[in-house]
C-alpha positions as CSV (number, residue, x, y, z in Angstrom):
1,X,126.7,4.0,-37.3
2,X,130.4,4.9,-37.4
3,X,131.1,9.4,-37.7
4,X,133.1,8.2,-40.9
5,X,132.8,6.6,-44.1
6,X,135.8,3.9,-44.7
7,X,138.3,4.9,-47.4
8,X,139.0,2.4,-50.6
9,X,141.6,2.6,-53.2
10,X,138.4,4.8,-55.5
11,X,138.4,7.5,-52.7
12,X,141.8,7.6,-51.6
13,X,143.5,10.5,-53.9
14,X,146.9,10.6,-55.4
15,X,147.6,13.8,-54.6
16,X,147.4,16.2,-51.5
17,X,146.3,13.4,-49.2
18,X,145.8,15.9,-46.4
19,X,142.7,17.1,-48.3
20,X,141.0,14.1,-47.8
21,X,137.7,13.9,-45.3
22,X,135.8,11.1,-44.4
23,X,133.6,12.0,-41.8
24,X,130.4,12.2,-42.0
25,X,130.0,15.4,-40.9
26,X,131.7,17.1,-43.7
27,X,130.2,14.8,-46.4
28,X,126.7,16.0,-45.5
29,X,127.4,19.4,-45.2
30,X,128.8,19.1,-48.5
31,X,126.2,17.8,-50.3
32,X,123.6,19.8,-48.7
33,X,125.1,23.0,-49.7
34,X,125.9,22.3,-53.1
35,X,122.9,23.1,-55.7
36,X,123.6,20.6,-58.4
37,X,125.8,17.4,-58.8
38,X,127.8,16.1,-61.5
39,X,127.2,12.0,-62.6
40,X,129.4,10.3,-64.4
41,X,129.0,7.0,-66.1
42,X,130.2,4.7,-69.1
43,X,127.7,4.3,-72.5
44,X,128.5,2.5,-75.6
45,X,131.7,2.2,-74.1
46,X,132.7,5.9,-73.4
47,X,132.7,8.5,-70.6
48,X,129.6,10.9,-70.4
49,X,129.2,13.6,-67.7
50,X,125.8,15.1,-67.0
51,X,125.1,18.1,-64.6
52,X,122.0,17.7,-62.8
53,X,120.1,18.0,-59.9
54,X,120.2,16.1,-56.3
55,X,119.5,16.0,-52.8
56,X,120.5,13.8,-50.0
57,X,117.8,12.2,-47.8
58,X,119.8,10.3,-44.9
59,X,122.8,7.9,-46.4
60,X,121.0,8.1,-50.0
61,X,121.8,10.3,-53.1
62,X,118.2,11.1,-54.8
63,X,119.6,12.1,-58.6
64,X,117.0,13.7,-61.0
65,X,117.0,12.4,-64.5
66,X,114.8,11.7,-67.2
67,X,112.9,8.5,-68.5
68,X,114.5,8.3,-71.8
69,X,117.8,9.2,-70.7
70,X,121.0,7.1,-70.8
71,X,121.7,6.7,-67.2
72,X,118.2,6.1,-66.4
73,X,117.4,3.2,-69.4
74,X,121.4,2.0,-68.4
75,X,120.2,1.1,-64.8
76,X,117.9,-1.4,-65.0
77,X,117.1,-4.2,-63.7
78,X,121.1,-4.6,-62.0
79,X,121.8,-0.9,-61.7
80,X,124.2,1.1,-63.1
81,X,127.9,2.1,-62.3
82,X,128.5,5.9,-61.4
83,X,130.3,8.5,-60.2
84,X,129.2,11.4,-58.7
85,X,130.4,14.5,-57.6
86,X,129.6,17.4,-56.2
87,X,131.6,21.2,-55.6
88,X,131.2,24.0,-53.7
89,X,133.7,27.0,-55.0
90,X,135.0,29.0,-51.9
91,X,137.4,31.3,-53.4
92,X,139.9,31.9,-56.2
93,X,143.8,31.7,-54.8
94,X,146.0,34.0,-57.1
95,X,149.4,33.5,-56.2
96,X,152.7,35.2,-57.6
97,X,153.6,31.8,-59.7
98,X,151.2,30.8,-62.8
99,X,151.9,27.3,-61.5
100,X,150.6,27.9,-57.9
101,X,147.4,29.5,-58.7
102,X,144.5,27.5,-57.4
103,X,141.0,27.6,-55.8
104,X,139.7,26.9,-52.4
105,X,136.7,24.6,-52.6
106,X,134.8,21.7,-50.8
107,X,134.0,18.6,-53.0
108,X,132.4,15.1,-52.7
109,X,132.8,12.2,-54.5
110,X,130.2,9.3,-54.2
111,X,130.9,6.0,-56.4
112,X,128.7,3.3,-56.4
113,X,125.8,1.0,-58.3
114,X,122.6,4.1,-58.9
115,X,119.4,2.4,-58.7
116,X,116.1,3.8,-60.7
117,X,113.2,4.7,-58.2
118,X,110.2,3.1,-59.6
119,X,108.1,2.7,-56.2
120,X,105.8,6.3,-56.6
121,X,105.9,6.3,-52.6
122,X,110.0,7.1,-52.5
123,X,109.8,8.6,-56.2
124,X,107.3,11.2,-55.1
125,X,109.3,12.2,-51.6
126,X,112.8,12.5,-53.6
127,X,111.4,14.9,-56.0
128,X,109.9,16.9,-53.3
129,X,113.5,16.7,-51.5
130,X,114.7,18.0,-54.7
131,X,112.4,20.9,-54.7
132,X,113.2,21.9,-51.3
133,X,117.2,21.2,-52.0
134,X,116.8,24.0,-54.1
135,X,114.8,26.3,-51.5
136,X,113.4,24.9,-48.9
137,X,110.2,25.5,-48.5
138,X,109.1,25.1,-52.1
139,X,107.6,21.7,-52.3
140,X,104.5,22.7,-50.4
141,X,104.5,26.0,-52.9
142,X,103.6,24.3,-56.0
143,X,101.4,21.9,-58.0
144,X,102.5,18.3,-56.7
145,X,103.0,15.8,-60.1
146,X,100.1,14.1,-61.5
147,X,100.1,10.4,-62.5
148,X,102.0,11.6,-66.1
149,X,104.3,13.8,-64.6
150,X,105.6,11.1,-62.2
151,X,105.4,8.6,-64.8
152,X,107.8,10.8,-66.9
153,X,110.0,11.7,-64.3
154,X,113.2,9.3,-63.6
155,X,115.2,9.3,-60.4
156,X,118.6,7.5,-59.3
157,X,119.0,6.5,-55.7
158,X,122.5,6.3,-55.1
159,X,123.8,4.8,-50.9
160,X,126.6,6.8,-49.1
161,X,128.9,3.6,-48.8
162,X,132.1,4.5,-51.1
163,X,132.1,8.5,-50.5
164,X,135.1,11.0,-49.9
165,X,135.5,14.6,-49.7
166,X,138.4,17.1,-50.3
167,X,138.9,20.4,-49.1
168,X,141.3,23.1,-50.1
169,X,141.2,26.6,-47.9
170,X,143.7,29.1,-47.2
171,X,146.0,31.5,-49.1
172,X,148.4,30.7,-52.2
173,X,151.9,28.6,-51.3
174,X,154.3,30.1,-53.4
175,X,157.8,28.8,-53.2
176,X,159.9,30.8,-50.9
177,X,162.0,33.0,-53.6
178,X,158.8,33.9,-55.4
179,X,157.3,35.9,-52.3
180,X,159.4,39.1,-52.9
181,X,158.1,39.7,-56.6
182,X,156.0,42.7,-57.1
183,X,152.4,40.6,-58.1
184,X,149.4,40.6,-55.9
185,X,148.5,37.3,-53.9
186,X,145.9,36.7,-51.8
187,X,142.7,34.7,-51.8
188,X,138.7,36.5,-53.5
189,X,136.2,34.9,-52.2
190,X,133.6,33.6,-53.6
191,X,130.1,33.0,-52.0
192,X,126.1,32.3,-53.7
193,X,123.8,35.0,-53.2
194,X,120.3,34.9,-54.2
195,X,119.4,38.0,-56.0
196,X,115.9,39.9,-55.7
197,X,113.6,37.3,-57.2
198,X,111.8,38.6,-60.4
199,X,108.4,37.4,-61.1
200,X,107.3,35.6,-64.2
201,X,105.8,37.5,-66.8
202,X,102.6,35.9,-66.4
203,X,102.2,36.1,-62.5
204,X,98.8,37.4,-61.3
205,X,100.7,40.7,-59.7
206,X,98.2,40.0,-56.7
207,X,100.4,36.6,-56.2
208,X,102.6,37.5,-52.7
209,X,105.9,36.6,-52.5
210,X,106.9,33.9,-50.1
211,X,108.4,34.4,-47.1
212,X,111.2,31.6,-47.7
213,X,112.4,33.2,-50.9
214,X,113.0,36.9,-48.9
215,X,116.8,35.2,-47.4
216,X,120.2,37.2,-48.8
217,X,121.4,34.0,-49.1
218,X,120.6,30.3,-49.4
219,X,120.7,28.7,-46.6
C-alpha cells in the first residue's frame, strides 16, 4: 500500500497549497483524534450538513446515522455521494490585522460514494468502534444492542480513496509595517480535556468508576 493517498482536482485546494497532506500518516492521526465528523451531501437538490459521529477502522470511514434519516434512505441500493470532514482546533492566532487573524487546526476531508452497513457482522463491530472512538474501552462497558436496537441503528461505510488533509500551525503573519503597532499577537492554544466525570442521577452509588475514564485527557 503506498504512505500516501493520490491527490485529484476534489482534494487539491485553491488556496495555501502548502497546507496540503497526503500521507497516510497524518490522515489517520487526524481522524482518530477528532470526536465527531461533519457529512455533507445533496437532498431534493440542496446542500445539507449533519454533525455526527465516526470512527476509522483501517482505510474505511464507519459514519453513525439513523434508519430514517436522509443520508441513510439516500444510499441505497447505488450509494450515496458525500463529503466528509473532520477538524481538530489547535489554537486561536490573534494577529495585529483583523484580516490576518486565523486558527491553527488539522482537518480531513474524505469524498467519495457512503455505503449503508446492512450485514449485522460489520454493523455490530462499527458501532462498537464508535463506542470506543469515543473512549476506548467503553464498548466492553455497556449493554451490547439487541436485534431492535441494531435494526434501528444505520451506519455509512465510507473507503479512504479520495482523502486530503490541511494543516495550519504557527504564529500570526502580519504584513511587515503592521508588526510595530501596540496590539497583542501571539497564538492561545487550545486543547480537549475531559473533566471529572459526573455520575447519572440514577447510578447505584456502589457502581465504580472505570479505570479508562480516570485519563486528564483523551487519548
Amino acid at each position: 500500500m503506498s504512505p500516501a493517498y493520490q491527490p485529484t482536482p476534489r482534494t487539491t485546494p485553491s488556496r495555501y497549497r502548502e497546507r496540503a497532506h497526503y500521507d497516510r500518516e497524518t490522515v489517520h492521526r487526524i481522524l482518530d483524534e477528532a470526536l465527531f465528523c461533519h457529512l455533507g451531501y445533496v437532498r431534493d437538490g440542496g446542500p445539507v450538513v449533519l454533525p455526527t459521529m465516526h470512527v476509522r477502522c483501517g482505510e474505511t470511514v464507519y459514519i453513525h446515522g439513523s434508519t430514517g434519516s436522509g443520508p441513510m434512505l439516500g444510499a441505497k441500493p447505488a450509494g450515496l455521494p458525500v463529503c466528509v470532514t473532520a477538524t481538530v482546533v489547535d489554537g486561536l492566532v490573534l494577529a495585529r490585522s483583523a484580516m490576518h487573524h486565523s486558527l491553527n487546526y488539522r482537518s480531513v476531508v474524505v469524498m467519495g460514494s457512503a455505503r449503508v452497513v446492512d450485514d449485522d457482522a460489520e454493523k455490530l463491530p462499527a458501532l462498537q468502534a464508535l463506542l470506543d472512538h469515543i473512549r476506548p474501552g467503553r464498548a466492553a462497558d455497556c449493554r451490547t444492542p439487541n436485534t431492535r436496537e441494531l435494526a434501528a441503528a444505520a451506519v455509512l461505510a465510507l473507503e479512504l480513496v479520495e482523502v486530503s488533509a490541511k494543516v495550519r500551525h504557527g504564529g500570526p503573519v502580519d504584513d511587515p509595517e503592521d508588526r510595530a503597532l501596540p496590539h497583542w499577537a501571539g497564538v492561545i492554544p487550545l486543547t480537549v480535556t475531559a473533566g471529572t466525570p459526573q455520575p447519572a442521577d440514577d447510578l447505584d452509588p456502589a457502581t465504580p468508576l472505570p479505570d479508562y475514564l480516570t485519563a486528564a485527557r483523551r487519548p
